[in-house]
PAVEX-841303 format. One line per 4 residues: number of its first residue (from 1); their letters; for each residue y, x, z of N, C-alpha, C, O. Coordinates in nm, 2 decimals, padded with zeros to 4 digits, always signed. Layout:
PAVEX-841303
NUM	a	Y/X/Z/Y/X/Z/Y/X/Z/Y/X/Z  ... $
END
This chain:
PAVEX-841303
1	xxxx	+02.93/-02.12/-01.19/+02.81/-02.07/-01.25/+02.72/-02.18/-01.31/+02.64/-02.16/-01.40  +02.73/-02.31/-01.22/+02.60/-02.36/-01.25/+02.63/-02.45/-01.42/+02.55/-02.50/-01.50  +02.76/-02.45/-01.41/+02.82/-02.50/-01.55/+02.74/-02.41/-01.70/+02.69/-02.44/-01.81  +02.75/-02.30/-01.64/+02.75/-02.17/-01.77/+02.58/-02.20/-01.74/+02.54/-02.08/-01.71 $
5	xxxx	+02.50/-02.25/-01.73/+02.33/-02.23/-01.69/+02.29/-02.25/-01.88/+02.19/-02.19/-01.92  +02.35/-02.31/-01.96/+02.33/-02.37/-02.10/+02.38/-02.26/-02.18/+02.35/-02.26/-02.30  +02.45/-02.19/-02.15/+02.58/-02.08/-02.25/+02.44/-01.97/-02.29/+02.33/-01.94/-02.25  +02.53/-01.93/-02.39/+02.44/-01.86/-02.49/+02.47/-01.69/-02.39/+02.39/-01.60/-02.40 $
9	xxxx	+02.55/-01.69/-02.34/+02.61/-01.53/-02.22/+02.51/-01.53/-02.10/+02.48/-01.42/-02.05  +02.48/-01.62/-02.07/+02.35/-01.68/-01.97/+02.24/-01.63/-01.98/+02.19/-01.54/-01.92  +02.18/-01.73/-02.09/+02.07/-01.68/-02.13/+02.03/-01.57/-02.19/+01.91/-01.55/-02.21  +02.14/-01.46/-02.23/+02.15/-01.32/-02.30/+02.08/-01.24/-02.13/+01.97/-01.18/-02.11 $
13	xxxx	+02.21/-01.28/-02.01/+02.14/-01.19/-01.93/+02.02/-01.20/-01.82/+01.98/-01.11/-01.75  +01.95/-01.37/-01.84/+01.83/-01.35/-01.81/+01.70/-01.33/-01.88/+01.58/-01.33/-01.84  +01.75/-01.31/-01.99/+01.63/-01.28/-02.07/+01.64/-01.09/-02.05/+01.54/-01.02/-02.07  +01.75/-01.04/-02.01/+01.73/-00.92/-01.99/+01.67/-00.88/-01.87/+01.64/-00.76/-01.86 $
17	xxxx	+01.66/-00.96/-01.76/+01.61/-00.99/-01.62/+01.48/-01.00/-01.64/+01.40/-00.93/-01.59  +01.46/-01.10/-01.70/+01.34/-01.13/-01.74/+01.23/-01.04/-01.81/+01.11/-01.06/-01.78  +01.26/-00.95/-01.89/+01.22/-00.81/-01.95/+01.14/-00.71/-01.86/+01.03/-00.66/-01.88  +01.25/-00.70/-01.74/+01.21/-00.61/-01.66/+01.14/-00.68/-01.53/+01.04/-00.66/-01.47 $
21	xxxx	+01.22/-00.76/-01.51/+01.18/-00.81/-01.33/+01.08/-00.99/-01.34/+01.05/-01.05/-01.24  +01.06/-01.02/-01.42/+01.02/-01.17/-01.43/+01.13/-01.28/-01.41/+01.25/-01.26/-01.43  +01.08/-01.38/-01.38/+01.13/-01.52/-01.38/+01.25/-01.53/-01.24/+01.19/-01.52/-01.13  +01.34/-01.55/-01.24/+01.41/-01.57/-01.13/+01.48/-01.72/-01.16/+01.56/-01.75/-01.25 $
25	xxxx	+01.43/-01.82/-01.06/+01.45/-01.98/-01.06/+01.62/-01.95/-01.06/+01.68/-01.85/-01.01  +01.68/-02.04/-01.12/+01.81/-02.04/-01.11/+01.85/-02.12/-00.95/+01.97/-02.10/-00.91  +01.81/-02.15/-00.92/+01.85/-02.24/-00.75/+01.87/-02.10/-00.67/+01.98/-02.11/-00.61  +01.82/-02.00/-00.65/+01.85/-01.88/-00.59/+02.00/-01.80/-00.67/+02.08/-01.72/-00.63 $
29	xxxx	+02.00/-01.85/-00.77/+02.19/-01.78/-00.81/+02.29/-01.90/-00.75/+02.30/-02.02/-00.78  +02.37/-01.82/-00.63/+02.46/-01.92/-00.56/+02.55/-01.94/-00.67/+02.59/-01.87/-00.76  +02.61/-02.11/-00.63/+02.65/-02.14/-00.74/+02.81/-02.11/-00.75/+02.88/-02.17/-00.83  +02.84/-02.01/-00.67/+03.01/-01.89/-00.70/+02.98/-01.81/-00.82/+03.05/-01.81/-00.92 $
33	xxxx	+02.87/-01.74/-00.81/+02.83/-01.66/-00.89/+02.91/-01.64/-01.02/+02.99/-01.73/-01.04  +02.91/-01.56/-01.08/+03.02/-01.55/-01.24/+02.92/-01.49/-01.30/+02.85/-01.40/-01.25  +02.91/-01.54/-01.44/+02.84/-01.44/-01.57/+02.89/-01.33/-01.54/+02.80/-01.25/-01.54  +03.02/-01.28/-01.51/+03.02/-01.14/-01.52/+02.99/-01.04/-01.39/+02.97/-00.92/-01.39 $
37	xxxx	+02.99/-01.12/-01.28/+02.91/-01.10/-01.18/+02.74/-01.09/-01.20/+02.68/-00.99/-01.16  +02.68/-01.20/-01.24/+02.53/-01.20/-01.26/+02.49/-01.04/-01.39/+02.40/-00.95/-01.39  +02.58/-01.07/-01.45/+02.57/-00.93/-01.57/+02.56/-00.80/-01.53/+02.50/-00.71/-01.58  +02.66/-00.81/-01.37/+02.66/-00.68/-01.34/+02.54/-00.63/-01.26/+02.47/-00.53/-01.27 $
41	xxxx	+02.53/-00.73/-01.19/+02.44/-00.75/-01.08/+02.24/-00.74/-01.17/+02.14/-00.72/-01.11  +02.27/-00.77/-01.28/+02.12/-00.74/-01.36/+02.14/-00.60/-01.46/+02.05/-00.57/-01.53  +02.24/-00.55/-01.45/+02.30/-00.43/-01.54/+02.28/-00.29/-01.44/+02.25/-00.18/-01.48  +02.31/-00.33/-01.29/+02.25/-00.25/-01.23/+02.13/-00.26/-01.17/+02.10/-00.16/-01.12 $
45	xxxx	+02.06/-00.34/-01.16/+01.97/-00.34/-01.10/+01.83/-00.25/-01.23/+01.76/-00.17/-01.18  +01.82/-00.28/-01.35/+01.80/-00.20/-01.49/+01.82/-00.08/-01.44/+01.72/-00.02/-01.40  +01.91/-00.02/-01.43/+01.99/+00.13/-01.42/+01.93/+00.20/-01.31/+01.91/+00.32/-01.31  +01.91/+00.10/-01.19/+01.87/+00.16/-01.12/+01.67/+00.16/-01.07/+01.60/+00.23/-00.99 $
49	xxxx	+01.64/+00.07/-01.15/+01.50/+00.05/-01.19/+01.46/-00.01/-01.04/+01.42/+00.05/-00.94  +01.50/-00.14/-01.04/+01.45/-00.19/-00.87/+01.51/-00.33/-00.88/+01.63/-00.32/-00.93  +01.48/-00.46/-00.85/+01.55/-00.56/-00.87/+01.67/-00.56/-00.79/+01.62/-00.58/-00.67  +01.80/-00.54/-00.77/+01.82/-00.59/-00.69/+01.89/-00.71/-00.60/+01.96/-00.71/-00.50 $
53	xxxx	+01.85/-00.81/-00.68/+01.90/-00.94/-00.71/+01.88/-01.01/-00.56/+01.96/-01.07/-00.49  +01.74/-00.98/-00.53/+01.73/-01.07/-00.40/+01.82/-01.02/-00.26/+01.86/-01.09/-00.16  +01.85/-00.88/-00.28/+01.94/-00.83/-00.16/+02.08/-00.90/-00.17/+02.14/-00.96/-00.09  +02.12/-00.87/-00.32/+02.24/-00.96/-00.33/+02.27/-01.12/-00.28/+02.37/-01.17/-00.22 $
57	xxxx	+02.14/-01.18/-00.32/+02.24/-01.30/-00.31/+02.06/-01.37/-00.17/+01.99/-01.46/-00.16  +02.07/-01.28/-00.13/+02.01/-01.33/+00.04/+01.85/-01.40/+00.00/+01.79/-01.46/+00.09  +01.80/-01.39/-00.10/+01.65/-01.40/-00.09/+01.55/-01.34/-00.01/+01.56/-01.22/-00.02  +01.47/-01.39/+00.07/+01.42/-01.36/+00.20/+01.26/-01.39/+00.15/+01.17/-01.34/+00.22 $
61	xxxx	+01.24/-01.45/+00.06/+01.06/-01.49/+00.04/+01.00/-01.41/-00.05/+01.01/-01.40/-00.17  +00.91/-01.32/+00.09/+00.86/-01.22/+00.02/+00.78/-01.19/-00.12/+00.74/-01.08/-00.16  +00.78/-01.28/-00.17/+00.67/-01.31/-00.28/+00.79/-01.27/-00.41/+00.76/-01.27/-00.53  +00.87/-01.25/-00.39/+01.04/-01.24/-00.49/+01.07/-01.12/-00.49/+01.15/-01.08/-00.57 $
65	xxxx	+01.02/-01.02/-00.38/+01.02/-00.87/-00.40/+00.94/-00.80/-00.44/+00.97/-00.68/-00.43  +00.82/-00.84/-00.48/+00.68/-00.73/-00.49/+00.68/-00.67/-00.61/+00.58/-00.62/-00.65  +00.86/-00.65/-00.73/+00.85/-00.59/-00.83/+00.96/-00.48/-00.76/+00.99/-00.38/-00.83  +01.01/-00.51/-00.63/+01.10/-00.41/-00.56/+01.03/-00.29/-00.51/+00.92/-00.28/-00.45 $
69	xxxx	+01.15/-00.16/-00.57/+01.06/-00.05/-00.48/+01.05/-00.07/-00.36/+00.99/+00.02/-00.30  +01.12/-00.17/-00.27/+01.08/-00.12/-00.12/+00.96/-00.20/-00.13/+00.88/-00.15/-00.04  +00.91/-00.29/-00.18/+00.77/-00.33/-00.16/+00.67/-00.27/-00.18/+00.58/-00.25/-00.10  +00.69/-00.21/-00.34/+00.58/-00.10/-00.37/+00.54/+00.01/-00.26/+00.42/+00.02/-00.22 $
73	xxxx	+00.64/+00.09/-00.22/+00.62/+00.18/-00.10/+00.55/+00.09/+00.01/+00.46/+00.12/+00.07  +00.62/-00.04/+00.02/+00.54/-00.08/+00.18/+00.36/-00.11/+00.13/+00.26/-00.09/+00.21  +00.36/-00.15/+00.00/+00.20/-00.16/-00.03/+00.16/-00.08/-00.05/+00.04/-00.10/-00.08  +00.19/+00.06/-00.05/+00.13/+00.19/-00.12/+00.07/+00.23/+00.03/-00.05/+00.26/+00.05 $
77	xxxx	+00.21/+00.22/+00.14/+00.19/+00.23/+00.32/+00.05/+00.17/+00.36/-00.05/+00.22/+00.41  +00.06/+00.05/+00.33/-00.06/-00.01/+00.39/-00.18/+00.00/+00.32/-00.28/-00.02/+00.39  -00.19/+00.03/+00.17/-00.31/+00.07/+00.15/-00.38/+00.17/+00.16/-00.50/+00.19/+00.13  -00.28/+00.28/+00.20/-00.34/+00.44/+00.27/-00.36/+00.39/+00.36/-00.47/+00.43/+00.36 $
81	xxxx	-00.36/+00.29/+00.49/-00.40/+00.29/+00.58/-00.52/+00.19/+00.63/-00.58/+00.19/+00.73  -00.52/+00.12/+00.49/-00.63/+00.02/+00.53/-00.70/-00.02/+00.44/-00.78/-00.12/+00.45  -00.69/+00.05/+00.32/-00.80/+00.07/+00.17/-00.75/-00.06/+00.09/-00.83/-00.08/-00.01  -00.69/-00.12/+00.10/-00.64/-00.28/+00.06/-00.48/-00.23/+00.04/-00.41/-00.14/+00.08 $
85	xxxx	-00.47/-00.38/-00.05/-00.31/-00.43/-00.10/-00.28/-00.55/+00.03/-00.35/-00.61/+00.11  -00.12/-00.55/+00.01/-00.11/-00.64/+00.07/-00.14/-00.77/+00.05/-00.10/-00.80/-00.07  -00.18/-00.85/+00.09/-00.20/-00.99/+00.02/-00.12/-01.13/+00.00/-00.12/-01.23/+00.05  -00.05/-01.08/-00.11/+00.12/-01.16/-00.12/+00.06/-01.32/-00.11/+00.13/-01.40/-00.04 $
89	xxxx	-00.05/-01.36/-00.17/-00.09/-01.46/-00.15/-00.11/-01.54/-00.04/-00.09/-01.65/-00.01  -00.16/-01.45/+00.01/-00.16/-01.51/+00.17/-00.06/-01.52/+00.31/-00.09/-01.55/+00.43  +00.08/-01.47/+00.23/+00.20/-01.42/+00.33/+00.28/-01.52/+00.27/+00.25/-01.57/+00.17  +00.42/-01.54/+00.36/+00.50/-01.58/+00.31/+00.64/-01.52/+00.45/+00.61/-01.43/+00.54 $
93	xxxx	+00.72/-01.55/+00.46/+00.85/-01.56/+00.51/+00.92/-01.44/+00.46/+00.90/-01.41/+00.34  +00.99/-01.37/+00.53/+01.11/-01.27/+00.46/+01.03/-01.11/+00.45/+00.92/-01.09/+00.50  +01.09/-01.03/+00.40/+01.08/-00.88/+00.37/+01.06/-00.81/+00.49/+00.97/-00.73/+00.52  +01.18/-00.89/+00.58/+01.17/-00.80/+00.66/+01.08/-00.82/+00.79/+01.04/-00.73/+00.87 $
97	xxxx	+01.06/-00.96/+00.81/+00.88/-00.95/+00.89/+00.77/-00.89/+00.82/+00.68/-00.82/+00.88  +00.78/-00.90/+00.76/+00.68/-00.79/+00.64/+00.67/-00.64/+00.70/+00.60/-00.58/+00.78  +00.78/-00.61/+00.63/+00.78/-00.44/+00.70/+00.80/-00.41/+00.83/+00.81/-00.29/+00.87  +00.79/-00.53/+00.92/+00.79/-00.51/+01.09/+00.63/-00.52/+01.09/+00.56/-00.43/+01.08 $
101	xxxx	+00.61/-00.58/+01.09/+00.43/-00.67/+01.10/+00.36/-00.50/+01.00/+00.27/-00.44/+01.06  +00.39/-00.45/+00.90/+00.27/-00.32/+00.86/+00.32/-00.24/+00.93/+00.23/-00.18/+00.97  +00.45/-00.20/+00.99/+00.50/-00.08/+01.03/+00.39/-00.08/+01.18/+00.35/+00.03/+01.23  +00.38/-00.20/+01.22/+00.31/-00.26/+01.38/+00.18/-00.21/+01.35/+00.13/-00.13/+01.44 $
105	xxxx	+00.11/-00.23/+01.25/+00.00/-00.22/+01.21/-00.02/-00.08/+01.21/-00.06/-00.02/+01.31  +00.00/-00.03/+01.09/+00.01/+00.16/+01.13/+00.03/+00.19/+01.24/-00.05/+00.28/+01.26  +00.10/+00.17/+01.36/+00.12/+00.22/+01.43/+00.00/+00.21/+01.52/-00.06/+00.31/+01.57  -00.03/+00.07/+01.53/-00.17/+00.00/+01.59/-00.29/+00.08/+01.55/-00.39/+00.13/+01.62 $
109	xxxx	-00.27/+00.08/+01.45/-00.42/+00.11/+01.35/-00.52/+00.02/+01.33/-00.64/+00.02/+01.32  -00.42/-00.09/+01.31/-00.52/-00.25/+01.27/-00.41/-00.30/+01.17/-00.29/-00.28/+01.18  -00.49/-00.36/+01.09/-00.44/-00.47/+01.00/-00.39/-00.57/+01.08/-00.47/-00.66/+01.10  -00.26/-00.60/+01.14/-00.25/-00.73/+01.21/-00.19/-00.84/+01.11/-00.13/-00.93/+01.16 $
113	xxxx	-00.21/-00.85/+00.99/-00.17/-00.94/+00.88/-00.18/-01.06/+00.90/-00.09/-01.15/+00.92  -00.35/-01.06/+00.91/-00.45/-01.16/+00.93/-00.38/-01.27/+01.06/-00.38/-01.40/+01.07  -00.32/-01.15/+01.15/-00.32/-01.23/+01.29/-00.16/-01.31/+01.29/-00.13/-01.41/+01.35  -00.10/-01.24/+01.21/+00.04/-01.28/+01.19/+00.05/-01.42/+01.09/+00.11/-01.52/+01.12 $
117	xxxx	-00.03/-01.40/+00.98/+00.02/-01.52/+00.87/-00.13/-01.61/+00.87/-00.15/-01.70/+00.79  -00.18/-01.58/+00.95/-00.31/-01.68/+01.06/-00.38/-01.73/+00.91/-00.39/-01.85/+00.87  -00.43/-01.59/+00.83/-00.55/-01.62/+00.73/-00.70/-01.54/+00.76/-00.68/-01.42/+00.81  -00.79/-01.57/+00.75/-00.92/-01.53/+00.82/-00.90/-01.31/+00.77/-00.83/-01.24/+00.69 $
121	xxxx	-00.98/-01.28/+00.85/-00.93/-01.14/+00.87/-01.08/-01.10/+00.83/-01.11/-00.98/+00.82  -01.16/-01.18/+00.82/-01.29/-01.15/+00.72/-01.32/-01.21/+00.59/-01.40/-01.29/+00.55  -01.22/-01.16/+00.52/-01.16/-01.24/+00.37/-01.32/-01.20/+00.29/-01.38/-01.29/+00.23  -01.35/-01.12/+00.29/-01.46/-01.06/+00.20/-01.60/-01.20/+00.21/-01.65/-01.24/+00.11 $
125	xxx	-01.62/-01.23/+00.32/-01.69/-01.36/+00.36/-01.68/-01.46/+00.27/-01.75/-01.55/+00.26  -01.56/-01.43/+00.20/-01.49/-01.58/+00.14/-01.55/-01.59/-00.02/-01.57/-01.70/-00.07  -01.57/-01.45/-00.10/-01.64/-01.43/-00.21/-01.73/-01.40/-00.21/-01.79/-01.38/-00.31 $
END
């Protein structure tokens, strides 16, 4: 794969990636990968209206899914519950501490964000 990064078949299918889902660093396409594997793998992910690139090839940093529907539902979750978005800026590690840490939260009935990715939990103070 990492030979074909210059090929004109390449750049056809991240610019179609790119349309829908944004920028995706090439260091995250393992380098087995095949143009006609990456083609497929962005041909459905289109079809199915959801990236699904980061499941495929093991992306874990949540800031890489927030155009995924499972993110959208998890921010839609936590803003019915706490009038706020999630704050991608201020998180980081995988998806799925994400949806463990809001699911905790709802259940809680506190925002434990704050307490988890240890950013001040009186953000409003800050503007």
């Amino acid at each position: 794969m990492w030979q074909a990064l210059d090929s004109k078949e390449y750049k056809e299918i991240m610019t179609k990636y790119e349309e829908h889902y944004g920028i995706l660093d090439k260091i995250f396409i393992p380098e087995n990968e095949t143009l006609n594997g990456l083609k497929y793998k962005v041909e459905e992910s289109i079809a199915a209206g959801d990236d699904l690139l980061p499941r495929y090839y093991g992306i874990t940093n949540v800031l890489l899914w927030v155009d995924t529907k499972e993110f959208k539902a998890l921010n839609s979750t936590f803003r019915e519950h706490f009038g706020d978005v999630i704050p991608t800026e201020q998180i980081g590690g995988t998806m799925e501490q994400l949806i463990e840490i809001v699911n905790k939260s709802v259940q809680e009935g506190e925002n434990l964000l704050p307490e988890y990715y240890g950013y001040g939990s009186n953000r409003d103070a800050y503007y």
